[in-house]
C-alpha positions as CSV (number, residue, x, y, z in Angstrom):
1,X,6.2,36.7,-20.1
2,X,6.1,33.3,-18.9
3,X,6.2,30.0,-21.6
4,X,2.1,29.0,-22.0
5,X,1.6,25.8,-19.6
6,X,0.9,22.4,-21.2
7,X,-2.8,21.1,-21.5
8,X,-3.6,19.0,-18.8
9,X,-6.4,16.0,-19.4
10,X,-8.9,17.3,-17.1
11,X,-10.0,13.6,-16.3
12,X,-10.0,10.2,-17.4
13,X,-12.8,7.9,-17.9
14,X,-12.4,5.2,-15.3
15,X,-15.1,2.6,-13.4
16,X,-17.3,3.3,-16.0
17,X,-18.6,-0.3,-18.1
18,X,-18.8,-0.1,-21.8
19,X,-21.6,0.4,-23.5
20,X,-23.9,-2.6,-23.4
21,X,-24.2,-4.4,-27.2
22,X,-27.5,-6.6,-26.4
23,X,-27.9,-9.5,-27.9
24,X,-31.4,-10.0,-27.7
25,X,-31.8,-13.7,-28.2
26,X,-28.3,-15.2,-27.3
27,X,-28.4,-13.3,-24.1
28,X,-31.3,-14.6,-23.0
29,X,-31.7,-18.0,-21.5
30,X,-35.3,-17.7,-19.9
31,X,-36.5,-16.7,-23.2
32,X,-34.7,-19.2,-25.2
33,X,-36.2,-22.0,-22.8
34,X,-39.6,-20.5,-22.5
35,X,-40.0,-20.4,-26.5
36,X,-38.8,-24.1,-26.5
37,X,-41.4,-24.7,-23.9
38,X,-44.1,-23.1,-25.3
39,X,-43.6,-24.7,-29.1
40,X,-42.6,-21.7,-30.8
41,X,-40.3,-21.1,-33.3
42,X,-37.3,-20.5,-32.8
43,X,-35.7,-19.7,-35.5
44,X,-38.4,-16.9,-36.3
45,X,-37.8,-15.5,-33.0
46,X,-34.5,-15.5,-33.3
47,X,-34.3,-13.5,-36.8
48,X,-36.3,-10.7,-35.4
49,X,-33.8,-10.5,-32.0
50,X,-30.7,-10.2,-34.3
51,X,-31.9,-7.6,-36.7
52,X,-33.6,-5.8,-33.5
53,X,-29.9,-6.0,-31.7
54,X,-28.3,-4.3,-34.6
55,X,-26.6,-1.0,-33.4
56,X,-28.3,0.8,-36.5
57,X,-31.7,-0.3,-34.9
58,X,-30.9,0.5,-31.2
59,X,-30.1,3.7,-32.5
60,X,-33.2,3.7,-34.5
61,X,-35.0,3.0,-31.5
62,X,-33.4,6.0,-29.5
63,X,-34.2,8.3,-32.3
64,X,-37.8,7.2,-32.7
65,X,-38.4,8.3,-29.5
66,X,-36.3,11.6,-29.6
67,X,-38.1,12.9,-32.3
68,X,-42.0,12.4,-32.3
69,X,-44.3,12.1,-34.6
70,X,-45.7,15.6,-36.1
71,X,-49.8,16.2,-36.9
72,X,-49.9,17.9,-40.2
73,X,-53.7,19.0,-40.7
74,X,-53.4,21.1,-44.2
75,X,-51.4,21.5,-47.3
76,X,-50.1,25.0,-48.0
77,X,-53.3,25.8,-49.9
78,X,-55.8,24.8,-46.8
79,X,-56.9,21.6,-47.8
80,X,-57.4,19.3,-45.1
81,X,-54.1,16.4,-44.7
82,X,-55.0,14.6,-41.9
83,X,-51.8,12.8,-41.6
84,X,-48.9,12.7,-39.4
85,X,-45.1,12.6,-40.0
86,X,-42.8,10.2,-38.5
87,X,-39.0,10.0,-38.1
88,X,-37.8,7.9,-40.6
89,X,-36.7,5.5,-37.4
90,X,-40.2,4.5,-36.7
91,X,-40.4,3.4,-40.1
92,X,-37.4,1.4,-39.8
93,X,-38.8,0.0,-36.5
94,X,-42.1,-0.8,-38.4
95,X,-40.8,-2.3,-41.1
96,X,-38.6,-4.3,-39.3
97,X,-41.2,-5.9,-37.2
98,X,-43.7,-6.8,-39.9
99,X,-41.4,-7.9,-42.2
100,X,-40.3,-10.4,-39.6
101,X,-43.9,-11.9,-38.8
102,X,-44.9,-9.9,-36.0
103,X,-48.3,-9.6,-36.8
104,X,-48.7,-12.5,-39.6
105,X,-46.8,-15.4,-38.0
106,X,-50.0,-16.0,-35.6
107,X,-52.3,-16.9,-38.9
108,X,-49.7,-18.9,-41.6
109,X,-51.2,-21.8,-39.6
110,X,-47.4,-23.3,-38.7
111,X,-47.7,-24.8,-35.3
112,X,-46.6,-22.1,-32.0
113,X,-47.7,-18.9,-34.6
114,X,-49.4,-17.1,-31.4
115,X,-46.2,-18.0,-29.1
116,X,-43.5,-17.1,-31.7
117,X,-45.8,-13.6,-32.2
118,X,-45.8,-13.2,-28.4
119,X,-41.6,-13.5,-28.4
120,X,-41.6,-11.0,-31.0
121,X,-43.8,-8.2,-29.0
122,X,-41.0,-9.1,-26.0
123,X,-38.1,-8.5,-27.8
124,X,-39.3,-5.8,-29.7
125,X,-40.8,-4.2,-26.7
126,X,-36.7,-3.9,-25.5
127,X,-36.0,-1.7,-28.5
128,X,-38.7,0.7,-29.0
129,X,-42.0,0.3,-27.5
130,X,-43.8,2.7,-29.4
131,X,-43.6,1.3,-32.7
132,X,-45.0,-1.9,-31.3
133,X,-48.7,-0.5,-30.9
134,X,-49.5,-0.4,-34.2
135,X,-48.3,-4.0,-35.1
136,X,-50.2,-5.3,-32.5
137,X,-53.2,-4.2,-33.5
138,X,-52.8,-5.2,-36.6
139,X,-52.0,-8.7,-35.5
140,X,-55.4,-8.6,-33.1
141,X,-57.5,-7.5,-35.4
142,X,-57.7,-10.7,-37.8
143,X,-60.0,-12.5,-36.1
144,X,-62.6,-9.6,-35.9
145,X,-62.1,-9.0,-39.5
146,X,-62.7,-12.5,-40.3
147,X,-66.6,-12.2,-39.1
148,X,-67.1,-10.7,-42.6
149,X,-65.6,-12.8,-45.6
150,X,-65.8,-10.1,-48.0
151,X,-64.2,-7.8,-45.9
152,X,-62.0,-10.5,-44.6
153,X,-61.1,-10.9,-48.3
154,X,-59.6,-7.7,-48.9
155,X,-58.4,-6.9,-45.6
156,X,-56.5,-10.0,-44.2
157,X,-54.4,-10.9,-46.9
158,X,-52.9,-7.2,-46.4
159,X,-53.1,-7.5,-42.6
160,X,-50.6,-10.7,-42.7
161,X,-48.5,-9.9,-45.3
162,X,-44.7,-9.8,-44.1
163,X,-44.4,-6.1,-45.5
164,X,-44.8,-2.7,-44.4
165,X,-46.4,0.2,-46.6
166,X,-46.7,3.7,-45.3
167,X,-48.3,5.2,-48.4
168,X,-51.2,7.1,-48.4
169,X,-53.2,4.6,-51.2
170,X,-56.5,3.2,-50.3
171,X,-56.2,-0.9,-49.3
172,X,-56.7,-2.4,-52.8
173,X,-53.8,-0.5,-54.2
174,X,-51.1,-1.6,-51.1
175,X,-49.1,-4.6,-50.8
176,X,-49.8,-4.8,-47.1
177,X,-51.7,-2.8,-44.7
178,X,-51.8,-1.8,-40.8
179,X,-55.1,-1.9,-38.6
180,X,-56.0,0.1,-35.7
181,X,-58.8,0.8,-33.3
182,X,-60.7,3.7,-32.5
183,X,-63.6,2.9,-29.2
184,X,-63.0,5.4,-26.2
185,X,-64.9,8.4,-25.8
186,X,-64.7,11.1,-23.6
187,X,-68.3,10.2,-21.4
188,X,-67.1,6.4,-21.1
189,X,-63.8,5.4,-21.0
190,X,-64.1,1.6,-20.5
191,X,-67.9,2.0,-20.2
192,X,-68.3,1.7,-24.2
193,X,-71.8,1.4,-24.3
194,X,-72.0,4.8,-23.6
195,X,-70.4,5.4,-26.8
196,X,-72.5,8.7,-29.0
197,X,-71.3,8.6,-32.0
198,X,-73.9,7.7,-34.9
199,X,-73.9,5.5,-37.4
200,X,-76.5,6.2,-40.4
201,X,-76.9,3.7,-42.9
202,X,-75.8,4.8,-46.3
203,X,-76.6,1.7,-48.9
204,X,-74.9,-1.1,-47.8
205,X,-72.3,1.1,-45.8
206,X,-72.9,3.9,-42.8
207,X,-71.9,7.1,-42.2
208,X,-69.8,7.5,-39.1
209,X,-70.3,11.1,-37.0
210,X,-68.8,11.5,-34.0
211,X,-65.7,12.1,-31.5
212,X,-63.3,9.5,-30.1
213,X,-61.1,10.7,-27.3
214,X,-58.6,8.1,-27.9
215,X,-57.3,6.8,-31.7
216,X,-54.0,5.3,-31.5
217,X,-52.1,5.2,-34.8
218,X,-54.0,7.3,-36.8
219,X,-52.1,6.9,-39.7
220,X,-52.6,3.1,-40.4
221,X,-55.2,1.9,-42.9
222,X,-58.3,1.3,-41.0
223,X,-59.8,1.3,-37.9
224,X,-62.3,-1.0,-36.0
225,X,-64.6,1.5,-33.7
226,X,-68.2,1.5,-32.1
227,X,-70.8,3.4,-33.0
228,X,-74.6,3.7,-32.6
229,X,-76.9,2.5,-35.2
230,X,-80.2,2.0,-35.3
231,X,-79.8,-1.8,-33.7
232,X,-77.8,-0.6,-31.1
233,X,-73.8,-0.6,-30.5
234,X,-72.5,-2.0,-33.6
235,X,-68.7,-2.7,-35.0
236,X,-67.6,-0.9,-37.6
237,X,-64.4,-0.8,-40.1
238,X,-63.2,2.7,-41.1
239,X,-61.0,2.7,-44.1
240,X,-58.4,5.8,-44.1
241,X,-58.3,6.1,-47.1
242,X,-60.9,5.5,-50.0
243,X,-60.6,5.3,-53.6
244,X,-59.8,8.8,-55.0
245,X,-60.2,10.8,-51.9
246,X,-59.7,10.7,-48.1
247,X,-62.6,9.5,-45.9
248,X,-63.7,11.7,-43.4
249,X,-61.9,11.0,-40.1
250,X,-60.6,13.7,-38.8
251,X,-57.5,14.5,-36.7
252,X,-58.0,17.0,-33.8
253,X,-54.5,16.8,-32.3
254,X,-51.6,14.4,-30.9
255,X,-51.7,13.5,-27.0
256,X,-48.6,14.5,-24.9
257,X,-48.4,11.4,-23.3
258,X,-45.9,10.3,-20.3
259,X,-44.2,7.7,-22.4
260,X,-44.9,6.1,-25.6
261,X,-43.3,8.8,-27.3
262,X,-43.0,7.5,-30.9
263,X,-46.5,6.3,-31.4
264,X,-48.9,9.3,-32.5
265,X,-52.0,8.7,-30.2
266,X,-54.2,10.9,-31.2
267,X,-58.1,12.9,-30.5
268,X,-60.3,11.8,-33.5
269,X,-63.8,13.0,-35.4
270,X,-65.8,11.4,-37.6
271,X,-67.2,13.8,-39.7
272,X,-69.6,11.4,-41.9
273,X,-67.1,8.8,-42.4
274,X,-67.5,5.9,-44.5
275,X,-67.7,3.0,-42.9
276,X,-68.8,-1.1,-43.2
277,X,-70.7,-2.9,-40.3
278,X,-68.3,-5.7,-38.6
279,X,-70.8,-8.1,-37.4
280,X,-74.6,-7.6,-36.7
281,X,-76.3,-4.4,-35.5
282,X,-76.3,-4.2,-31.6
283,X,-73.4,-6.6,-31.3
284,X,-70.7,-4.5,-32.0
285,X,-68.9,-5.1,-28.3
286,X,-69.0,-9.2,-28.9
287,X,-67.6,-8.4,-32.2
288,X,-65.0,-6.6,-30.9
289,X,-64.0,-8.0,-28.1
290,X,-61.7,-10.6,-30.3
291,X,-59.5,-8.2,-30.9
292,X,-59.6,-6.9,-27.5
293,X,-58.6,-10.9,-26.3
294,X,-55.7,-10.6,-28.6
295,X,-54.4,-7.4,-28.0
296,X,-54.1,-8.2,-24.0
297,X,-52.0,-10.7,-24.8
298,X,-49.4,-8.1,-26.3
299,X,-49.7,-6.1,-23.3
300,X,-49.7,-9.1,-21.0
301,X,-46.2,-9.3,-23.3
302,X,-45.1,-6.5,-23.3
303,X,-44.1,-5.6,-19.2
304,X,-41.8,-8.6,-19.3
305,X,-40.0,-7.3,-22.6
306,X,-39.2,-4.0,-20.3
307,X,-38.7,-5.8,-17.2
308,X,-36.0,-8.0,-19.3
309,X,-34.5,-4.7,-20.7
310,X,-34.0,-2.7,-17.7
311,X,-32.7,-5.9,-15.7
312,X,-30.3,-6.5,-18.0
313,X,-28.8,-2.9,-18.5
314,X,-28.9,-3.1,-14.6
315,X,-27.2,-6.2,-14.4
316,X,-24.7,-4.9,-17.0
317,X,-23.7,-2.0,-15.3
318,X,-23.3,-3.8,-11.7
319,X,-20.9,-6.4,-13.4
320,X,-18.6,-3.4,-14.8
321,X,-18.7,-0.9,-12.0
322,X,-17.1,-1.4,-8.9
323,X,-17.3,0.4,-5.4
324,X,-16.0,0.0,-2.3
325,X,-13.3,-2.2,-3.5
326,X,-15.2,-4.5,-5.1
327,X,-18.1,-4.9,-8.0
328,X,-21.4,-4.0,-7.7
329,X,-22.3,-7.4,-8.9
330,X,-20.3,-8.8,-6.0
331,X,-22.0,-6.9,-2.9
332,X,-24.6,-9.3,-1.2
333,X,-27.3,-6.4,-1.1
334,X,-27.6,-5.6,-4.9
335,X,-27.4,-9.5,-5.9
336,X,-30.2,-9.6,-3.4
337,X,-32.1,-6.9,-4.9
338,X,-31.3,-7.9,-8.8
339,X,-32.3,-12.1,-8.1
340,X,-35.3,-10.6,-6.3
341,X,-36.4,-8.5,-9.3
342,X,-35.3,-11.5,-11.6
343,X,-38.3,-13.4,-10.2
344,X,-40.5,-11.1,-11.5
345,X,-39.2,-10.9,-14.7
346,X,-38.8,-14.7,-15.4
347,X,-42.6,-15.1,-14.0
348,X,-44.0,-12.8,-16.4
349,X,-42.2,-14.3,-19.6
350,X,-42.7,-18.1,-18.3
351,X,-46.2,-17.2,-18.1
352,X,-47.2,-15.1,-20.6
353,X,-45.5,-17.6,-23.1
354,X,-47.5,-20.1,-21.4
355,X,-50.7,-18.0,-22.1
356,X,-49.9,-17.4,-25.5
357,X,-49.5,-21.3,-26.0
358,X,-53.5,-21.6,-25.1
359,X,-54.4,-19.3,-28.1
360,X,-52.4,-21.6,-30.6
361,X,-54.7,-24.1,-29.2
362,X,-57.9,-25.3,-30.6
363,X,-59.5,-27.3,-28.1
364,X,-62.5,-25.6,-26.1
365,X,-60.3,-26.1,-23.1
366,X,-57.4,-23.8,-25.1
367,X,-59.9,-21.2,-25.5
368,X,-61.5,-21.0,-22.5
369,X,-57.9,-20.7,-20.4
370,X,-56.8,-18.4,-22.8
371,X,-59.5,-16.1,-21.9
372,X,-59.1,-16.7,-18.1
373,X,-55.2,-15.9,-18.0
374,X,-54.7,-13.5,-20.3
375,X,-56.7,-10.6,-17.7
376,X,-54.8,-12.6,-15.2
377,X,-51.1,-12.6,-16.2
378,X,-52.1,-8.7,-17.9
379,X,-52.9,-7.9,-14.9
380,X,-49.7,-9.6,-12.3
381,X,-47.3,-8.8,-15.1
382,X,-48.0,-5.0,-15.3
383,X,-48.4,-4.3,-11.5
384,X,-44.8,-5.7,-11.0
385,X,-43.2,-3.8,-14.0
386,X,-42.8,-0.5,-12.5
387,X,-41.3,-0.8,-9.7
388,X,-38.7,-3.3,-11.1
389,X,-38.1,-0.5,-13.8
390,X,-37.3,2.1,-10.9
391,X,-35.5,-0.4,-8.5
392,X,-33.2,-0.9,-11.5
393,X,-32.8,2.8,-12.1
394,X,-31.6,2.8,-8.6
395,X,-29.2,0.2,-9.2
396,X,-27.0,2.6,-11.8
397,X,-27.4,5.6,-9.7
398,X,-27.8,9.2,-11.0
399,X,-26.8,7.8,-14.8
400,X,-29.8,6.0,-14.8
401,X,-31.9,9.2,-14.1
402,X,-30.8,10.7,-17.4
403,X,-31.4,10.1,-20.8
404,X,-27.9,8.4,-21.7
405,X,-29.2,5.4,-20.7
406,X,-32.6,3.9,-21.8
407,X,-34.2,3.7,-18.1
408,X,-36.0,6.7,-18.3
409,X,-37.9,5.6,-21.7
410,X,-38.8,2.5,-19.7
411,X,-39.8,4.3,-16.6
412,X,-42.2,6.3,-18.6
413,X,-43.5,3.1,-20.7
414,X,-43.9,0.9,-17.5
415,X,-47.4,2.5,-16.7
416,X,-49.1,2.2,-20.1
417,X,-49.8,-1.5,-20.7
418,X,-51.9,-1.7,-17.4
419,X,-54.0,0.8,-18.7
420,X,-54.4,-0.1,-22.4
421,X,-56.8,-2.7,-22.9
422,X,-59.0,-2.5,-19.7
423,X,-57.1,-1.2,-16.9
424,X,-56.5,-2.8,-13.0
425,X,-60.3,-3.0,-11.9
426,X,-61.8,-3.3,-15.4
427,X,-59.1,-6.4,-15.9
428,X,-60.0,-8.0,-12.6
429,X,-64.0,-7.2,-12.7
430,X,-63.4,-9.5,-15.8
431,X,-61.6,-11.8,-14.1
432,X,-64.7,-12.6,-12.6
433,X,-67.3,-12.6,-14.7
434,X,-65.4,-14.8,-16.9
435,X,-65.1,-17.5,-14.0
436,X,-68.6,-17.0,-13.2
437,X,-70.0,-17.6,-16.3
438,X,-67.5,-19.5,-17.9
439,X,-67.1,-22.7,-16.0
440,X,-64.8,-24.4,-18.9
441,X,-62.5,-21.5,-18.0
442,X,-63.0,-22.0,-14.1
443,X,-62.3,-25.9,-14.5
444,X,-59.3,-25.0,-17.1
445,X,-58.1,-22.6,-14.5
446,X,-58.1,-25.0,-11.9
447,X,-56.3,-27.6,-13.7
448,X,-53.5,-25.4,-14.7
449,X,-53.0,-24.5,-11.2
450,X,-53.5,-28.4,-10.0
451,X,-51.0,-29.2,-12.8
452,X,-47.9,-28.1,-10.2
453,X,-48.8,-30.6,-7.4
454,X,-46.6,-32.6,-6.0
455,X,-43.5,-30.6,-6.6
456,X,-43.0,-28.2,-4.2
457,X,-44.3,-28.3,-0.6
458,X,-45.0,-24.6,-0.1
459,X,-46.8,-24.6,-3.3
460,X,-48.8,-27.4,-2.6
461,X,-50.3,-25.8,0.9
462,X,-50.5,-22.3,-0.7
463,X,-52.9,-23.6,-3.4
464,X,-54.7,-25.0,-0.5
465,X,-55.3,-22.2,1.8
466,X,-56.3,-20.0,-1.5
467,X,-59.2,-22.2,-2.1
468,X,-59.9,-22.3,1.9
469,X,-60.0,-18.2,1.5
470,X,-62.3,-18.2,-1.8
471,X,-64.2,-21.5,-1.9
472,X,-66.4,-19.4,-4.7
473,X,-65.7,-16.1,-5.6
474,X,-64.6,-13.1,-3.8
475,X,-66.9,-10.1,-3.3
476,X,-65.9,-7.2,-5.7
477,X,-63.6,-5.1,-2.9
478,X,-61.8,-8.1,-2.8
479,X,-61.3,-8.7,-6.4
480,X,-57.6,-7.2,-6.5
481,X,-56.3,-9.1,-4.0
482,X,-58.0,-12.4,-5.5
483,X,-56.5,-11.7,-9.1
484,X,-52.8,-10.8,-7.8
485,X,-53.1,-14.6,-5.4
486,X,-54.2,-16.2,-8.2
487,X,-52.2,-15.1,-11.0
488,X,-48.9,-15.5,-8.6
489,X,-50.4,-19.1,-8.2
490,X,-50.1,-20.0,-11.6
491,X,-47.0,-18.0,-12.5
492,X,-45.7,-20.2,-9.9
493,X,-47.3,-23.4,-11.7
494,X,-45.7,-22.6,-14.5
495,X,-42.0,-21.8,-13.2
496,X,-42.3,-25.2,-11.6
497,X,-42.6,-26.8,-14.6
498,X,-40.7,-25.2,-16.8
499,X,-37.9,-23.3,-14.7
500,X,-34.8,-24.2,-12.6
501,X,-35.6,-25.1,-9.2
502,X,-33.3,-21.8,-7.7
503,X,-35.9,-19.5,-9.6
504,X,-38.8,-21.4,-9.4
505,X,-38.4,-22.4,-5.5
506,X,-37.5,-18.7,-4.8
507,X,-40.8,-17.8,-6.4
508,X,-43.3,-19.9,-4.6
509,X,-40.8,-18.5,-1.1
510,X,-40.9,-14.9,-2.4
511,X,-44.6,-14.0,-4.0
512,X,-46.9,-17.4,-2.9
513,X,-45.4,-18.5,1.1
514,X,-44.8,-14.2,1.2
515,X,-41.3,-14.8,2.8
516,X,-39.9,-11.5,2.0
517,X,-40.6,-7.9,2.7
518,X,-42.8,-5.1,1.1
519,X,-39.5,-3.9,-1.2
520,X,-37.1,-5.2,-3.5
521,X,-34.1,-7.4,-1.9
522,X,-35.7,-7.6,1.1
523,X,-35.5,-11.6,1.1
524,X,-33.5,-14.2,2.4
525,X,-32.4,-17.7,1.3
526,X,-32.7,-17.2,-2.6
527,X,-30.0,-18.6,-5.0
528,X,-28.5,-16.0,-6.1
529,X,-25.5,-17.6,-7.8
530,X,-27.8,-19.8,-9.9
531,X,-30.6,-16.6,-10.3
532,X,-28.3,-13.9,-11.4
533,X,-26.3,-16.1,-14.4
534,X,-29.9,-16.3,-16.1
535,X,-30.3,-12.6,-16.3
């Protein structure tokens, strides 16, 4: 009988980078500058990026989205629970976010609140998207509460609290609470006044019955929805919880959504829920709609936040993988795809910062371009995220078709922030009626866009010939192709006055003069030395 043979390795592990450690503030110039630019603070930024660049919370975010949240409708006995179980990684993600600010720094009235809040939903949309729903609405939500001082009283001081509190306890008896919103129905979708559900007055309160096809975050402590009383469409505040007993909301089951896998959106009915009027009778969407402003500005956020993360884990993987006898990083066609796809992802942070720099201001001109650019850069920002998600998928190969790596979770997110919050043609429908009855926003607009003269040629004769091709505004079938010209127009504004001249000259080349082709790296002429050391 022959000796047993020794045990070979079956392979080594060669060619392969090690795994990326992000640093989300330190390794990311654009952001640094943009926050500088913008006014916002820095240091609070920064705070949130290191504890969010922790390995613990990476993890956490991994976990959050491997494990979903569970509906739990009864006890053991039968009686209705209503409630759904996280992983205790959401809650670490949650906790994390508001502790840091993320939805209080806006209203402590220090100077860039809205900018430094707008950072936070970038960064923390790199980690774990999912967790970040909640805390936005919570953040939008102050200025709609604040149309009621009595409710404003008991609410917003919970609201902006740097704390998170999961309990089941009704608002009076928490340290700090979450918000979220309740509106779509099956019939209308973005048409909300054809909302059904009723709203009976009951004393000084109502009684909410109904069904809402879309509740995200069914477990925070109230809910701003629409419903019809007697006066018409009419804002409403839900608690979740009331003193001694659970109001009557409903949950009917969880959605098995694409993406978004941590965050329980669920299928709601209101089964005569208690609930206070927000506002006047019949006014419920003008009410509304302030939170609505603020929570585009998270999801005008939020595409850059996953652009950022899936450049960079592209980037990292080019830079420590080579082929053909030299780097990825090192082959002219992937630097020309990554700088190309750079461009996309500096021009939505440059100008959502920009953007979020207009709500911190006070001035009607503030307001009014805040309104205008939010739909605008919502709208650019989220049509480019996609496809920069899959292009960089591409770029690692079969590894960044599989779960090892987080370009899958962003694949599946990249869709979702186009669609929350008024989707492509709702966005750019508003896009015009805002500039046709707005005209501070139309003049604001225009000055913003006016503001870049003088510094680069091609932008200079772009800007021209766009207001040669729409002297007013476009009919509707055009109003696509009028919202992506016009917010590449002021993305490119803002990159020329805030960016290098390799990225912002390649970006008036690239998406303004149209010197490149219909897919990614299909260009000539960009920096890409210059481009790819800012990723």
């Amino acid at each position: 009988m022959s000796a047993p043979r020794a045990e070979l390795p079956t392979h080594t592990v060669e060619n392969q980078p090690a795994p990326r450690r992000p640093d989300l503030w330190q390794d990311d110039l654009p952001l640094r500058e943009a926050v500088t630019a913008q006014n916002g603070q820095s240091d609070t930024v920064a705070a949130l990026a290191a504890r969010l660049s922790t390995p613990d919370m990476v993890e956490a975010g991994r976990e959050a989205n491997r494990h979903p949240p569970e509906l739990r409708l009864f006890d053991a006995g039968g009686r209705r629970l209503d409630e759904v179980a996280f992983h205790p990684a959401y809650h670490q993600l949650m906790q994390a976010g508001l502790e840091a600010g993320y939805s209080a720094v806006a209203w402590e009235d220090a100077p860039g609140g809205h900018v430094t809040h707008a950072a936070m939903v970038y960064v923390s949309s790199q980690v774990e998207p999912g967790a970040c729903c909640p805390m936005t609405m919570t953040y939008a939500a102050v200025p709609a509460i604040r149309t009621d001082p009595a409710l404003a009283a008991v609410w917003e001081p919970k609201l902006t609290a740097r704390g998170y509190d999961p309990r089941v306890l009704p608002v009076t008896q928490k340290p700090a609470a979450t918000l979220g919103m309740a509106m779509t129905e099956k019939q209308g979708g973005s048409d909300v006044r054809a909302n059904t559900t009723r709203a009976e007055p009951d004393g000084e309160a109502y009684r909410l019955t109904g069904h809402k096809w879309f509740c995200s975050a069914p477990m925070c402590d109230g809910f701003l929805t629409l419903a019809q009383a007697p006066g018409g469409l009419t804002c409403f505040l839900v608690p979740r919880w009331l003193e001694g007993e659970r109001n009557a909301m409903h949950l009917m089951r969880l959605k098995d959504k694409l993406g978004n896998r941590a965050n329980a959106s669920s299928e709601i009915e209101y089964n005569g829920a208690l609930a206070c009027r927000l506002g006047d009778e019949g006014q419920g969407v003008r009410t509304i709609i302030e939170m609505v402003h603020h929570t585009r500005l998270d999801v005008a956020l939020a595409p850059a936040g996953l652009m950022r993360a899936a450049l960079a884990e592209a980037a990292h993987w080019c830079r420590g993988r080579s082929a053909f006898q030299r780097r990825l990083i090192d082959q002219p066609l992937m630097r020309a795809v990554l700088a190309d796809l750079a461009l996309d992802w500096e021009g939505a942070l440059a100008l959502g910062l920009r953007v979020a720099k207009a709500f911190d201001g006070t001035a009607t001109e503030d307001r009014a371009f805040a309104r205008i650019a939010v739909a605008l850069a919502k709208f650019l920002s989220n049509k480019r995220c996609p496809n920069l998600i899959y292009e960089c998928m591409e770029a690692l190969g079969g590894v960044g078709y599989v779960e090892d790596t987080p370009l899958p979770l962003l694949y599946r997110e990249a869709p979702l922030n186009s669609i929350w919050e008024g989707s492509g043609n709702v966005i750019c429908l508003d896009i015009l009626r805002t500039l046709a009855r707005d005209p501070i926003a139309a003049a604001a607009l225009q000055a913003e866009l006016d503001a870049a003269r003088g510094a680069s040629r091609n932008y200079d004769v772009a800007l021209d010939q766009h207001g040669a091709r729409w002297p007013g505004l476009p009919v509707e079938a055009e109003a696509r192709w009028f919202a992506e010209r016009t917010a590449s127009l002021l993305t490119a504004s803002v990159l020329i006055r805030t960016a290098p001249g390799a990225v912002s000259d390649g970006y008036v080349a690239t998406r303004v003069v149209g010197a490149r082709g219909q897919v990614a790296g299909s260009v000539a002429g960009l920096d890409t030395e210059a481009i790819l050391a800012r990723i």
